[in-house]
Structures are given as structure tokens and as C-alpha cells.
N, CA, C and O atoms as a Tinker XYZ file with bonds, in Angstrom:
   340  protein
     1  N     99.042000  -33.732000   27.397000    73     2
     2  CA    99.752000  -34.096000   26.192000    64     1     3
     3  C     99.762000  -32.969000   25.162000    63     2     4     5
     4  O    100.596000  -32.992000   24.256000    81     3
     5  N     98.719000  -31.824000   25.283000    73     3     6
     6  CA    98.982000  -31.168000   24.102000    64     5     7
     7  C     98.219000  -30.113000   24.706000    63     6     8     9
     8  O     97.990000  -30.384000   25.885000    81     7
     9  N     97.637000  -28.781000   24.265000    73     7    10
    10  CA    97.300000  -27.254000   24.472000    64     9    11
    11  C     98.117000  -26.277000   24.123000    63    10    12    13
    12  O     99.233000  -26.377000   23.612000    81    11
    13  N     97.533000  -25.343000   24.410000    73    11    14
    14  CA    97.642000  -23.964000   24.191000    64    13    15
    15  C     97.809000  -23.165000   25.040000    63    14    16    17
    16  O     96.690000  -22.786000   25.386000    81    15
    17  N     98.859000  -22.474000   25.816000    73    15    18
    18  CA    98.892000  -22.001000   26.831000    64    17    19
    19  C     98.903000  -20.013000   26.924000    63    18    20    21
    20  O     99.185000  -19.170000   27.776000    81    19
    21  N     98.528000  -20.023000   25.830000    73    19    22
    22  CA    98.301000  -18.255000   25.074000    64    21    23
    23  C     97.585000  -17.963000   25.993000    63    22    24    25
    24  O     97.707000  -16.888000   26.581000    81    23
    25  N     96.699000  -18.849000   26.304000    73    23    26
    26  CA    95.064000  -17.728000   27.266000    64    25    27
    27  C     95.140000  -17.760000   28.457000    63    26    28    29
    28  O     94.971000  -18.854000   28.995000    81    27
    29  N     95.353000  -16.859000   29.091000    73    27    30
    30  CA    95.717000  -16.844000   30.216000    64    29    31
    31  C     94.619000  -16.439000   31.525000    63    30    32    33
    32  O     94.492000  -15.239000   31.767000    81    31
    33  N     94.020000  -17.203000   32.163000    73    31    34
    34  CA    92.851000  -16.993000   32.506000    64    33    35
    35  C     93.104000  -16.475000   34.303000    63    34    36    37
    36  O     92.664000  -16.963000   35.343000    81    35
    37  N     93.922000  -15.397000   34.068000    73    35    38
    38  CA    94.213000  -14.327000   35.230000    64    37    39
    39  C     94.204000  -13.356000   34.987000    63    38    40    41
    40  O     94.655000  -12.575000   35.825000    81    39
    41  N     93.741000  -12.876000   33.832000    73    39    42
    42  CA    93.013000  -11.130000   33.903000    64    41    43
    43  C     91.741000  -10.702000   34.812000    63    42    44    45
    44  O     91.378000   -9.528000   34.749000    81    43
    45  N     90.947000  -11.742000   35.779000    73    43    46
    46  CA    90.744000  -11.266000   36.414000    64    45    47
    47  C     91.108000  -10.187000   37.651000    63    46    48    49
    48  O     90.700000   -9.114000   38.095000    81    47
    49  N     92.303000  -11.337000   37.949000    73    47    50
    50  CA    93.579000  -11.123000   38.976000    64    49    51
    51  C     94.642000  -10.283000   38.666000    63    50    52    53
    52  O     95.556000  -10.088000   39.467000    81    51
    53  N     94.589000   -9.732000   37.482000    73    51    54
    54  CA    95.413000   -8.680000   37.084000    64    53    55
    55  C     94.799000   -7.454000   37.048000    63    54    56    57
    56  O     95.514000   -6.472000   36.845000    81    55
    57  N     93.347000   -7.279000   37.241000    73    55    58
    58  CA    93.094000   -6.221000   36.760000    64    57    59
    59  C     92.866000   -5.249000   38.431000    63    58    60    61
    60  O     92.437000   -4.120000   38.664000    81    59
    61  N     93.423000   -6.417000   39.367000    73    59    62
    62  CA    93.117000   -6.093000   40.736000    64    61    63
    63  C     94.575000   -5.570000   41.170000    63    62    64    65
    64  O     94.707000   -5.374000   42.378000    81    63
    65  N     95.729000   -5.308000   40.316000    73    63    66
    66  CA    96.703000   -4.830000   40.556000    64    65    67
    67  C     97.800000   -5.889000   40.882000    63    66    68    69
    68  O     98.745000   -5.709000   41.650000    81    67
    69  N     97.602000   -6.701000   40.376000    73    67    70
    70  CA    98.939000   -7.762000   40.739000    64    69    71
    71  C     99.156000   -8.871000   39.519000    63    70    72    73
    72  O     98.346000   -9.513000   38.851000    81    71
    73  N    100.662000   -8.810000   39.527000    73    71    74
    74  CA   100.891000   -9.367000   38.315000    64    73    75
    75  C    100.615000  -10.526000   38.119000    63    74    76    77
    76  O    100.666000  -11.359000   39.024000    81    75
    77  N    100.317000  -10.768000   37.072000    73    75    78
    78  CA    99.950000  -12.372000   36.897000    64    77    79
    79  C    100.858000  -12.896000   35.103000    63    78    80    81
    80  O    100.537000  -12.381000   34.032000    81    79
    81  N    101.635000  -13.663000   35.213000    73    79    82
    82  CA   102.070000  -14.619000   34.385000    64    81    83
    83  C    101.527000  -15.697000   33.883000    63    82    84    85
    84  O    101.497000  -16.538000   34.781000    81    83
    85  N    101.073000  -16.120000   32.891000    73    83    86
    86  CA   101.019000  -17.408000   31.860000    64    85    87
    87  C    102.389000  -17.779000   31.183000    63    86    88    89
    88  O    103.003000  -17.286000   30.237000    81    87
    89  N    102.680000  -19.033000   32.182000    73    87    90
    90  CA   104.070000  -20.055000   31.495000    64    89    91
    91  C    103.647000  -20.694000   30.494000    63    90    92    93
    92  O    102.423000  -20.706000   30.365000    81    91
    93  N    104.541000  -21.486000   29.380000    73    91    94
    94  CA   104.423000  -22.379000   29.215000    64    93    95
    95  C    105.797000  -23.385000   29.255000    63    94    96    97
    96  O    106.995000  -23.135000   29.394000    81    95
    97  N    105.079000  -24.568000   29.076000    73    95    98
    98  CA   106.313000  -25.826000   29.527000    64    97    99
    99  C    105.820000  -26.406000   28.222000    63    98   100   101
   100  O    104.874000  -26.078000   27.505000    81    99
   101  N    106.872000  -27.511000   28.100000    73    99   102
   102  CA   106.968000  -28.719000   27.443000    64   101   103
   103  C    105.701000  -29.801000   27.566000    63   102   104   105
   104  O    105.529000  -30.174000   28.727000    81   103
   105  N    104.974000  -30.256000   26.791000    73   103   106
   106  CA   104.059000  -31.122000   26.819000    64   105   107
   107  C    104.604000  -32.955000   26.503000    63   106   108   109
   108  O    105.667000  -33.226000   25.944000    81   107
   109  N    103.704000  -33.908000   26.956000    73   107   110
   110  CA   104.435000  -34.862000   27.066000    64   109   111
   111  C    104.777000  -35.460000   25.836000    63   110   112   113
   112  O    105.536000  -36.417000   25.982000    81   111
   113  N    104.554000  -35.281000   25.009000    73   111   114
   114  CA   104.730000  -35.840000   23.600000    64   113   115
   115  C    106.095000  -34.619000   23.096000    63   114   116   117
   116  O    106.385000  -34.498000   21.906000    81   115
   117  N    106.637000  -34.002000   23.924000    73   115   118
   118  CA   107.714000  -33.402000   23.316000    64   117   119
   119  C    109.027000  -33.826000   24.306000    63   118   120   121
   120  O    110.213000  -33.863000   23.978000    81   119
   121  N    108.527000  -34.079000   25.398000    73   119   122
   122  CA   109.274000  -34.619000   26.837000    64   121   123
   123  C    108.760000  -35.747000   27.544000    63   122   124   125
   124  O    107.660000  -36.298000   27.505000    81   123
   125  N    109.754000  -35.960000   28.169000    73   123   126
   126  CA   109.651000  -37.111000   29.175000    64   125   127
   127  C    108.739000  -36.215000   30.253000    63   126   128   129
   128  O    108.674000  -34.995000   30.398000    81   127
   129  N    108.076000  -37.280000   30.938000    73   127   130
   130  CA   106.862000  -36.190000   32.110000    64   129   131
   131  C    107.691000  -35.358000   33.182000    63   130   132   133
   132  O    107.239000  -34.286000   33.585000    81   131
   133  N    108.661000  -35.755000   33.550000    73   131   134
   134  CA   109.225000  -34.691000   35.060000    64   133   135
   135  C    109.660000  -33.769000   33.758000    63   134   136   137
   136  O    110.871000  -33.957000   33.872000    81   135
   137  N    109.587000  -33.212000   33.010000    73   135   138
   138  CA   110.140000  -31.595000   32.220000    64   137   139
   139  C    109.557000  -31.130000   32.709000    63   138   140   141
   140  O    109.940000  -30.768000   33.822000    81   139
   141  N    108.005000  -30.731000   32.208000    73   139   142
   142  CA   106.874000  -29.910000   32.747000    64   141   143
   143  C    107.348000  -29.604000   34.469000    63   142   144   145
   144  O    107.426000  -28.399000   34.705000    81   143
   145  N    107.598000  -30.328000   35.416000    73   143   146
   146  CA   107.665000  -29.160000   36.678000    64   145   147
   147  C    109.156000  -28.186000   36.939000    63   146   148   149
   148  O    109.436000  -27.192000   37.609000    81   147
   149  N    109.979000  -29.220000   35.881000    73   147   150
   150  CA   111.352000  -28.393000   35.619000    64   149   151
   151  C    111.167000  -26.825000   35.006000    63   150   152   153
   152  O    111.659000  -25.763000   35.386000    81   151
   153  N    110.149000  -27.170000   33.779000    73   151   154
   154  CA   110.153000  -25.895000   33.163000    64   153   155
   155  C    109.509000  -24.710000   33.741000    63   154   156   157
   156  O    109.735000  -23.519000   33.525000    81   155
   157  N    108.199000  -25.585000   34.947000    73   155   158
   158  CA   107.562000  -24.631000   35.582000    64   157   159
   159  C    108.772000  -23.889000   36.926000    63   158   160   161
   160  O    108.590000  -22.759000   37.380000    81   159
   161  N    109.638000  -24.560000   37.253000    73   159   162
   162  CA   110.439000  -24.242000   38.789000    64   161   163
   163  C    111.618000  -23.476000   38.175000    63   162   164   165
   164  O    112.379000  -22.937000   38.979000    81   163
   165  N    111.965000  -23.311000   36.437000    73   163   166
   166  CA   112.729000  -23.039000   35.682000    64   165   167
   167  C    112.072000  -21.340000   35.499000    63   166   168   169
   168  O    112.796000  -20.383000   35.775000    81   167
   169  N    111.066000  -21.204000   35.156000    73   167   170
   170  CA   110.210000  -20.027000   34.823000    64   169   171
   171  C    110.011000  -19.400000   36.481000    63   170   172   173
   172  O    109.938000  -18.191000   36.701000    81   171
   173  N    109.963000  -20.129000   37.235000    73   171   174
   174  CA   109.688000  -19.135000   38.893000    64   173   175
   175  C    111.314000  -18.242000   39.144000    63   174   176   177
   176  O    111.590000  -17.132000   39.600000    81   175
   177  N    112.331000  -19.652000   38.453000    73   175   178
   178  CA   113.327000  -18.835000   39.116000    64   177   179
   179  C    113.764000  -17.555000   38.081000    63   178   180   181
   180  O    114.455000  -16.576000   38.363000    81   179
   181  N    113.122000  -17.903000   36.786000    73   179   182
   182  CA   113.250000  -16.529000   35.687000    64   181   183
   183  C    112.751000  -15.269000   36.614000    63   182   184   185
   184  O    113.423000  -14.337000   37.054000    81   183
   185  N    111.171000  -15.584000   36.785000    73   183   186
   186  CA   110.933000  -14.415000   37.587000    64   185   187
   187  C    111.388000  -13.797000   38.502000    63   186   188   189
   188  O    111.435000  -12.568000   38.550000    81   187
   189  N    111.840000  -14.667000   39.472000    73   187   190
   190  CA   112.889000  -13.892000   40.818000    64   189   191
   191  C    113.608000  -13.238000   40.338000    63   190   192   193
   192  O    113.797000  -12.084000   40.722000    81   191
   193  N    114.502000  -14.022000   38.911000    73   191   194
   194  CA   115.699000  -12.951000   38.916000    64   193   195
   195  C    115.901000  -11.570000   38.377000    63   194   196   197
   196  O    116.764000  -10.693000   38.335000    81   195
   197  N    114.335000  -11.878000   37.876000    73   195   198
   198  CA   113.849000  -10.726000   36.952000    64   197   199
   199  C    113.127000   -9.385000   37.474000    63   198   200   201
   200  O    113.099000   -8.224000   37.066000    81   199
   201  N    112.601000  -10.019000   38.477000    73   199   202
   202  CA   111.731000   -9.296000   38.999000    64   201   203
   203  C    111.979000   -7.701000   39.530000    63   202   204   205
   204  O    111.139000   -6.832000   39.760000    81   203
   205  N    112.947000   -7.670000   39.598000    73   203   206
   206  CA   112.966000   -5.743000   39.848000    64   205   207
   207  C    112.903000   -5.164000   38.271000    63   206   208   209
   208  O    112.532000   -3.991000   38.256000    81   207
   209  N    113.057000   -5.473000   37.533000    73   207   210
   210  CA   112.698000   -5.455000   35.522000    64   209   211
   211  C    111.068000   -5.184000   35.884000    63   210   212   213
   212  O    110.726000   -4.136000   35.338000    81   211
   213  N    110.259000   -5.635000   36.430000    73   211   214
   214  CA   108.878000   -5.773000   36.172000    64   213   215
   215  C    108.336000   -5.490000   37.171000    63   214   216   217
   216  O    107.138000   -5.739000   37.304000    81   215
   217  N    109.262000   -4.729000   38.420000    73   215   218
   218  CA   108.280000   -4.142000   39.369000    64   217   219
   219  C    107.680000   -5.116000   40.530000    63   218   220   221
   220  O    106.831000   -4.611000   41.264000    81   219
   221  N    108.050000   -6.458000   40.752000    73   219   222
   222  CA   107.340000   -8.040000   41.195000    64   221   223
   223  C    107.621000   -7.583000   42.349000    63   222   224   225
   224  O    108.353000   -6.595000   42.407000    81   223
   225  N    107.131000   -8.160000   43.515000    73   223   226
   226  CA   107.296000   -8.588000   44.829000    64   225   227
   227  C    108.553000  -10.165000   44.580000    63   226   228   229
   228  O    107.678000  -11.031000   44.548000    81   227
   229  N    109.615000  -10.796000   44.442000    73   227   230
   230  CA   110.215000  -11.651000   44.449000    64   229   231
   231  C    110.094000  -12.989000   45.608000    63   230   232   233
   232  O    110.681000  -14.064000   45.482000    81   231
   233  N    109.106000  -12.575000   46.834000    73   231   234
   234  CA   108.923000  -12.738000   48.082000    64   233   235
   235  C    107.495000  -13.520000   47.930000    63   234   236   237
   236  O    107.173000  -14.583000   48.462000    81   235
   237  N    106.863000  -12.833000   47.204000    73   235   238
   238  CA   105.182000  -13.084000   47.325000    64   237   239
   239  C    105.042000  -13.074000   45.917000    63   238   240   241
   240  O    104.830000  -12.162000   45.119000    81   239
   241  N    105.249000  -14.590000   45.761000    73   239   242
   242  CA   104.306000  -15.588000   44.372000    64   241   243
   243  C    103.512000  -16.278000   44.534000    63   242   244   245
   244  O    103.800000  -17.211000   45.283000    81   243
   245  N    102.326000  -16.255000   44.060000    73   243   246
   246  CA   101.650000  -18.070000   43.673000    64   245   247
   247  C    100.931000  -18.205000   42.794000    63   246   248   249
   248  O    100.474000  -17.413000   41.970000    81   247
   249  N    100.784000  -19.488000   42.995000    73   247   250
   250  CA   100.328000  -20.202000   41.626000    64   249   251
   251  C     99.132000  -20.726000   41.206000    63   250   252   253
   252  O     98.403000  -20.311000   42.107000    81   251
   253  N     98.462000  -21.311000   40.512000    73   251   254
   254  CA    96.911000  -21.680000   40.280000    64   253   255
   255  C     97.102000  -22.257000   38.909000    63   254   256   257
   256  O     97.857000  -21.882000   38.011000    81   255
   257  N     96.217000  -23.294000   38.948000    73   255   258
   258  CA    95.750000  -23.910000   37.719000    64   257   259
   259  C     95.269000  -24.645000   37.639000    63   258   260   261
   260  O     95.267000  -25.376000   38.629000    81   259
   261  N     94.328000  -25.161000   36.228000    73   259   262
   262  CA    93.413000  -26.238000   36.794000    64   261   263
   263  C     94.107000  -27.569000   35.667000    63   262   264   265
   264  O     95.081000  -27.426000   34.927000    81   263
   265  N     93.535000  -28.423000   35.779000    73   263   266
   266  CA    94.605000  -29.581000   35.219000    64   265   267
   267  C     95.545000  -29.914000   35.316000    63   266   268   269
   268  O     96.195000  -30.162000   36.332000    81   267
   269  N     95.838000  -29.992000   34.101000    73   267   270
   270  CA    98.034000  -30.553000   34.239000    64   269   271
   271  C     98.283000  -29.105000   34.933000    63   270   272   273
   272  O     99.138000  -29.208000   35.812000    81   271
   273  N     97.809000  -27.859000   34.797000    73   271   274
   274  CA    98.256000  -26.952000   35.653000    64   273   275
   275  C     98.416000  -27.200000   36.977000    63   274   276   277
   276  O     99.484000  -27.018000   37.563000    81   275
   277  N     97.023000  -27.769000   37.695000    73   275   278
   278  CA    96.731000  -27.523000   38.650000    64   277   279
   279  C     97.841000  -28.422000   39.392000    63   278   280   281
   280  O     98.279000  -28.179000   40.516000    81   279
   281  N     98.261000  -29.613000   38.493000    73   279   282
   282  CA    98.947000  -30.747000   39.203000    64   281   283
   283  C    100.215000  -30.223000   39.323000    63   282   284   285
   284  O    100.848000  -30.409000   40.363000    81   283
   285  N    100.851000  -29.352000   38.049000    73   283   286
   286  CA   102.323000  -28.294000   38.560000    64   285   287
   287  C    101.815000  -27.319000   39.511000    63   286   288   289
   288  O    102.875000  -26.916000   39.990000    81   287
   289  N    101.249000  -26.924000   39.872000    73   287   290
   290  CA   101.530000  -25.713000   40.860000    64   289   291
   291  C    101.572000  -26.508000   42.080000    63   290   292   293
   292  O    102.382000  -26.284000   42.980000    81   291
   293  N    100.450000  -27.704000   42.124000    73   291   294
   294  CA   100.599000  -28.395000   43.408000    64   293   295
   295  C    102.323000  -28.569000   43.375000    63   294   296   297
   296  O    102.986000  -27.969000   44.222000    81   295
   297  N    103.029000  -29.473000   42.287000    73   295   298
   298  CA   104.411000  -29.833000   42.376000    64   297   299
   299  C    105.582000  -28.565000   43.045000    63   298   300   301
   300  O    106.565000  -28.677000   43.778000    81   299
   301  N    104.914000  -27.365000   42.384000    73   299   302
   302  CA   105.685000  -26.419000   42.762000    64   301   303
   303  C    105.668000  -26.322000   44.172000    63   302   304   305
   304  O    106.732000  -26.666000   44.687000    81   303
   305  N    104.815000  -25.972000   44.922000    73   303   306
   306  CA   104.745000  -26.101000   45.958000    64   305   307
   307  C    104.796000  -26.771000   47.247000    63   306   308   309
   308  O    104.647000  -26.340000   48.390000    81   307
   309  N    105.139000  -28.393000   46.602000    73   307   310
   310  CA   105.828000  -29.220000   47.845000    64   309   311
   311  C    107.032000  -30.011000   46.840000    63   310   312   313
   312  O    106.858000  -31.228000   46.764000    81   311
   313  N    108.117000  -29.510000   46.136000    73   311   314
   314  CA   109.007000  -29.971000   45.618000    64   313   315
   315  C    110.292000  -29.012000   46.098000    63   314   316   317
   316  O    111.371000  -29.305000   45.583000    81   315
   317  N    110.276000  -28.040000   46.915000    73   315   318
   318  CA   110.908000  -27.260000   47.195000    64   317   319
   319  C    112.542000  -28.129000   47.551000    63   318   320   321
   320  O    112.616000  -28.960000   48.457000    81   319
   321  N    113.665000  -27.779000   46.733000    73   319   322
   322  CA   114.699000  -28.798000   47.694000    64   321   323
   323  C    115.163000  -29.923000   46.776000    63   322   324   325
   324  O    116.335000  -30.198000   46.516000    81   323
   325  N    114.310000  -30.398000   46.425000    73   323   326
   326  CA   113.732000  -31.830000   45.844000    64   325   327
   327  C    114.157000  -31.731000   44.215000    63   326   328   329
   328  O    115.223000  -32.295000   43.973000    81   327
   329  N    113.556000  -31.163000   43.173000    73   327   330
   330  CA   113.921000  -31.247000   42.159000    64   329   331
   331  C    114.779000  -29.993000   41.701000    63   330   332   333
   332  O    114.428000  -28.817000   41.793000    81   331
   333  N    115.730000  -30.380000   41.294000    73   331   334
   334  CA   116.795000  -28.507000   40.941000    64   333   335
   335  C    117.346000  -29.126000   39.280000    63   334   336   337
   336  O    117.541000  -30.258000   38.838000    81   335
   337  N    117.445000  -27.915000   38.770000    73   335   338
   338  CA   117.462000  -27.961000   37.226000    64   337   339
   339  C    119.161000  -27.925000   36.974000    63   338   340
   340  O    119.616000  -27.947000   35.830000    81   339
């Protein structure tokens, strides 16, 4: 329902040479609940299209998080097909 999504707790994983992104989405008190995996499948396809801008692999993404994170990345990853913006 509410946070802060500034801190991005993949500078471990960045400092190992691979990029790492902190999204943020819509929280539920600003949206109805299916936004949040829209905004997250909304932000993957930013990156693809972006990705020669920033040097990315477009091929080789993933995702991690713990909480309402953890429950979008799961979404991301078996919604393929399924939800389109």
C-alpha cells in the first residue's frame, strides 16, 4: 500500500558489473491492484527498447524482490502473453 522505492538494494549486484534497475509502480491506494504488474511489464518493456542507450544485454534480464516486490517479479515471470498494456 505505500513505500519508498529510492533504495535500491542491488548495489551489491552492480558493483559485480551488471546493471541493475530500481522501478517504481503505482501503490494500491493510488490504483486498482493489477497496475503494479502493468507498471512493472511497462518498465521491462522501457528497458528493451532502451537498452542499446545503456549498454543492456535486452536478452538477459531478471528480477528479484522481496515483498510486494517479490510477488511482481514472480508475476513477471509467469504472466508472459497474459497481461499486455
Amino acid at each position: 500500500m505505500e513505500g519508498d522505492k529510492e533504495s535500491c538494494l542491488g548495489e551489491e549486484v552492480a558493483v559485480l558489473v551488471y546493471a541493475v534497475v530500481s522501478i517504481n509502480y503505482r501503490f494500491s491506494d493510488e490504483a486498482i491492484v493489477t497496475a503494479q504488474i502493468y507498471d512493472a511489464k511497462e518498465a521491462v518493456r522501457w528497458l528493451r527498447q532502451n537498452a542499446s542507450l545503456y549498454n543492456i544485454d535486452s536478452d538477459r534480464f531478471g528480477v528479484w524482490g522481496d515483498s510486494s516486490d517479490g510477488q511482481l517479479s514472480a508475476l513477471l515471470g509467469t504472466s508472459a502473453g497474459v497481461l499486455k498494456v
